[in-house]
N, C-alpha and C positions, 0 to 999 in steps of 0.2 A: 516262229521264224528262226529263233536262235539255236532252234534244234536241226533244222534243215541247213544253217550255214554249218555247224559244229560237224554232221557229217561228211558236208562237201568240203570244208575246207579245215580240217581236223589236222594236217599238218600244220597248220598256221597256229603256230603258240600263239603269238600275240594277239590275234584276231578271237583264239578261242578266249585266253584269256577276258578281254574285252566285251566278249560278248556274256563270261559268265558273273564279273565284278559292275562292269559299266566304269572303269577305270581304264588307263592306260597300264601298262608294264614298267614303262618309265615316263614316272606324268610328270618331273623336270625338263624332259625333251625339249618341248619348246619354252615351258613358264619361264627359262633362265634366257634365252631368245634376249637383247638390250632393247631392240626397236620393240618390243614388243609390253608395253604395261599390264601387271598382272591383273586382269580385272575379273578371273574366273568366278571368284567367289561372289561380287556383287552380278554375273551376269549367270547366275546358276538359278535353275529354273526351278522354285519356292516348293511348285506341287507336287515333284518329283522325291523318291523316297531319300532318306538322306545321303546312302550311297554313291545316290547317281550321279553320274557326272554331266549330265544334259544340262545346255544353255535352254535361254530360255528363247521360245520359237514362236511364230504363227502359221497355224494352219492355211494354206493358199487355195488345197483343193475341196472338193465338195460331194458327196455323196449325191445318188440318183445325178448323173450328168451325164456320163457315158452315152457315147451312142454308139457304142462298138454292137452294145444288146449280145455279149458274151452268156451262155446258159449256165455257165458255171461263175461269173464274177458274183461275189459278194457287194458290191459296188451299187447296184442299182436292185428295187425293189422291185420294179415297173418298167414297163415300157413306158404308159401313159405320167407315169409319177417323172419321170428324165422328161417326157416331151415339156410336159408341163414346168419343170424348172427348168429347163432351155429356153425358152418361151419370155422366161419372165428375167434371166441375166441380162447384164448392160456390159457393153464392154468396157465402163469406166467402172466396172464390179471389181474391190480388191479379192474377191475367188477367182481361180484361172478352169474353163472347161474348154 
């Protein structure tokens, strides 16, 4: 992915930047922010290489769900594989389909 923004948006220093470190350009921007307490480093995402700059997140969405049944999506294995895990979500499911 970071090859396809790098072309499309290739005048964008920052963003190329960003996309090739996983830093900012200028990562004081906000950390010096008053309202704001620095907590990046306790909320820096453990599994991530040391470089990165990723918090730490949870996944919301969910493989095979799709019902678009796009022939080219990577997303769904199956037809019957989505119907069947359609079938079995609740909507008090913390996934969103």
């Amino acid at each position: 992915m970071g090859d396809l923004m790098e072309r499309v948006f290739g005048e964008d220093y920052e963003l190329v930047y960003y996309l090739r470190t996983g830093q900012l350009p200028e990562p004081d921007l906000f950390g010096t922010f008053p309202a704001l307490p620095d907590k990046r480093k306790e909320l820096k995402d453990k599994g991530q290489r040391k470089a990165c700059g990723c918090m730490i997140s949870k996944d919301i969405g969910m493989y095979n769900t799709c019902r678009h049944f796009c022939v080219y999506c990577y997303a769904n294995t199956s037809r019957e594989c989505v119907q069947k895990n359609v079938a079995q979500c609740s909507d008090n499911s913390e996934n969103l389909i």
